[in-house]
C-alpha positions in Angstrom: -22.2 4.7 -9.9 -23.0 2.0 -12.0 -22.3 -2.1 -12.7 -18.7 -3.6 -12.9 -17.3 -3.0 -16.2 -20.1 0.4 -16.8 -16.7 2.6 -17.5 -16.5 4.4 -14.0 -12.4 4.1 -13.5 -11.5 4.6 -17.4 -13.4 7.9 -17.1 -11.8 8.7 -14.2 -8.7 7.9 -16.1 -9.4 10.0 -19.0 -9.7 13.0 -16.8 -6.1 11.6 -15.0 -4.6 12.2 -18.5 -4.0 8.6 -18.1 -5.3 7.7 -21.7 -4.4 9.1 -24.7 -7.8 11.5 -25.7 -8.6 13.0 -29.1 -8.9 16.7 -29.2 -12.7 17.9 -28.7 -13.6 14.9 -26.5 -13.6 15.8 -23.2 -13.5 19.3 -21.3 -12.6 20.2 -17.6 -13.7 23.6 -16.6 -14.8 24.3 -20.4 -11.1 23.7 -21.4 -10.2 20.7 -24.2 -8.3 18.3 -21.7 -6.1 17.7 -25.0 -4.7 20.8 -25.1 -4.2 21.3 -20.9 -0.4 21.0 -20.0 0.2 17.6 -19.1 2.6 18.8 -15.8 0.4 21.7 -14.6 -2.9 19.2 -15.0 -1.4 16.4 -12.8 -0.2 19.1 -10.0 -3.8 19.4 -9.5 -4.9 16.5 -9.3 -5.5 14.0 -6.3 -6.0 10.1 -7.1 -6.9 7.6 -5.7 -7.6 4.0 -7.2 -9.3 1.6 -5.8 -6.3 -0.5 -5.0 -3.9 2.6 -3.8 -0.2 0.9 -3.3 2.0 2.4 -0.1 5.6 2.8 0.1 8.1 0.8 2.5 8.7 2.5 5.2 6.6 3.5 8.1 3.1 5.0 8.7 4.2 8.3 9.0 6.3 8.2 6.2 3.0 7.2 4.2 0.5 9.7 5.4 3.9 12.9 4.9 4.8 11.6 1.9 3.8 15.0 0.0 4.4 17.3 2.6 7.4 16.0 4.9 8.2 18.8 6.9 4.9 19.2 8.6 4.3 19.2 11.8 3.1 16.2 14.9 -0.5 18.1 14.7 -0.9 17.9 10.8 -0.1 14.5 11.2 -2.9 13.8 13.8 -5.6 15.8 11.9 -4.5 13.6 8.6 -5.2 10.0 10.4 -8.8 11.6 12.3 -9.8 12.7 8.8 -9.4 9.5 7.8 -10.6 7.5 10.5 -7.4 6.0 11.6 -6.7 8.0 15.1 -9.2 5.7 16.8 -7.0 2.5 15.9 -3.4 4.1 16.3 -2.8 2.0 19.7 -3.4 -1.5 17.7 0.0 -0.4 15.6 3.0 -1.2 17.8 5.0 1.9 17.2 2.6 4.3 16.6 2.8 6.5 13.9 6.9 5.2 13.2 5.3 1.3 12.4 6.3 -0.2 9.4 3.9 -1.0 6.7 5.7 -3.4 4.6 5.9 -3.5 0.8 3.1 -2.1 -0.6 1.1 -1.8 2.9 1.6 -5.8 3.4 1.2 -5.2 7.4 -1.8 -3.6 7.4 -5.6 -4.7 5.9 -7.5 -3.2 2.9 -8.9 -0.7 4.4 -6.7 0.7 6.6 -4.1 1.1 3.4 -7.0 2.5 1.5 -7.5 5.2 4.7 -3.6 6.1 4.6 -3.8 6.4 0.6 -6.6 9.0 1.4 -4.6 10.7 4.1 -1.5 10.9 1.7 -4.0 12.5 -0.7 -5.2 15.2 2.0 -1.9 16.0 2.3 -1.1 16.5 -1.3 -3.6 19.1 -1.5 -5.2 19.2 -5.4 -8.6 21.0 -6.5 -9.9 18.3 -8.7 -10.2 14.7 -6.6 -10.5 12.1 -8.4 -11.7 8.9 -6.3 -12.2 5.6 -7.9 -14.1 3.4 -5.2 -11.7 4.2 -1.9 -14.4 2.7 0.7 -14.7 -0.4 -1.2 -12.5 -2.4 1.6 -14.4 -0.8 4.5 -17.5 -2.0 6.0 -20.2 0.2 5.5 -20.3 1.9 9.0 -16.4 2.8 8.9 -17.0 4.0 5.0 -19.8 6.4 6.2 -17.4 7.7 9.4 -14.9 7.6 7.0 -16.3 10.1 4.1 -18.1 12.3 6.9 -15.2 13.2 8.4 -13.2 13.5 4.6 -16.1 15.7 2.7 -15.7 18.9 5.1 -11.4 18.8 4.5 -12.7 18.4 0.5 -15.0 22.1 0.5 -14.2 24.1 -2.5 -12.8 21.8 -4.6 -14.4 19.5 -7.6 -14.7 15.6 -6.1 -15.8 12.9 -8.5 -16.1 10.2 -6.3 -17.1 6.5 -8.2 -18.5 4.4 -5.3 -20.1 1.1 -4.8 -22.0 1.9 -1.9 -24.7 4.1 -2.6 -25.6 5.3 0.3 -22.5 7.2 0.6 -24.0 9.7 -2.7 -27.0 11.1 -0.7 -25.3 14.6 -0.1 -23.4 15.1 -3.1 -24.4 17.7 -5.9 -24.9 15.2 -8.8 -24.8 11.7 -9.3 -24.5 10.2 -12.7 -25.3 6.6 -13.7 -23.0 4.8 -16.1 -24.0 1.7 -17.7 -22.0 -0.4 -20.9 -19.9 2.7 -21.3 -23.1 5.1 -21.4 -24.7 7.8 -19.3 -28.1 6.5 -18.9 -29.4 9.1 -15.5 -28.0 12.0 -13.9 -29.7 13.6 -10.8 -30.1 14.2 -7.3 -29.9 11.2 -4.5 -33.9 11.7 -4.1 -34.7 12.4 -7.7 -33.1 9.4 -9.3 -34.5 7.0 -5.8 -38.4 9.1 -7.0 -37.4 8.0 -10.9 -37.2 4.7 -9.8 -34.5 3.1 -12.6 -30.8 2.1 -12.5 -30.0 4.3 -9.3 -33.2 3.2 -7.4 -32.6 -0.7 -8.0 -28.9 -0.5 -6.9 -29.8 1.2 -3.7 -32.3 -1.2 -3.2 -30.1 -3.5 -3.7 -27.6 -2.3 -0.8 -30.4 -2.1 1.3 -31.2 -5.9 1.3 -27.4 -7.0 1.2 -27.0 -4.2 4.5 -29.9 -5.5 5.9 -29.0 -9.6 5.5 -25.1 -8.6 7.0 -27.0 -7.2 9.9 -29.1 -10.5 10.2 -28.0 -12.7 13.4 
């Protein structure tokens, strides 16, 4: 977590090989990302930006695109991991719907949700997640990463998040601001610390609690 421009998505991009990196500069799993094998690193790896982009064609063709062969029930546990079972009867066709270029036909969030699902069903042990809820209101974001985080056991998750609140059971959380790592902690040691982490969830707080306002 951290303020616009801190350097959450560059180091998430880093780590994505996405950058070129100087030898010695970063490590994943004690091993000089520099030196990893470019091919075998990104088979292990699930991304998703911020802005994920879908591919024409329909729904189903989104959430399968990694693993096509499988099966009506994979592709009903893909869309209730990601929240979009419950809203399946507002597309016209179902799972066959079109989404349009890029995901035109449907809103931010659901194309965020089926960018998620298409991860799932990639598979990947390191997750990289650069603000995926950021389109969602904060109810369906918390629904949303409850029912993601049990699909996610066992592997490595750096999830960079603009809602707080959404970091209160993960192992670590590190604060980045102007490029720099300025706290690292628990959710209730860095809120009993009371800097950087403790003003921005105070922060949601007050913006949660005016949205709620009549």
């Amino acid at each position: 977590v951290g303020p616009t421009g801190a350097g959450k998505s560059t180091l998430l991009r880093l780590i994505a090989g996405l950058y070129p990196l100087p030898a010695g500069q970063l490590a994943l799993g004690g091993q000089d990302l520099a030196e990893l094998d470019p091919a075998a690193h990104r088979r292990r790896l699930a991304a998703v930006p911020q802005e994920g982009r879908l591919f024409s064609g329909s729904l189903r063709d989104n959430l399968l695109y990694a693993d096509p062969a499988a099966d009506a029930a994979r592709l009903a546990e893909l869309a209730a991991s990601v929240a979009l079972d419950t809203e399946l009867p507002s597309f016209p066709q179902g799972y066959d719907t079109p989404v349009g270029e890029g995901g035109i036909t449907l809103s931010g969030g659901q194309r965020q949700r089926v960018t998620l699902g298409r991860a799932l069903a990639k598979g990947g042990d390191l997750w990289l997640l650069d603000d995926p809820f950021s389109h969602l209101d904060a109810a369906t974001a918390r629904t949303v990463w409850g029912r993601l985080r049990p699909q996610l056991a066992g592997r490595t998750v750096l999830l960079v998040s603009s809602r707080v609140s959404l970091l209160a059971g993960v192992e670590r959380i590190l604060v980045l601001e102007d490029g720099h790592l300025v706290e690292s902690g628990s959710h209730q040691e860095l809120l009993e610390k009371g800097g950087s982490y403790a003003r921005l969830q105070a922060r949601e707080a007050l913006q949660d609690a005016l949205e709620a306002a009549p």
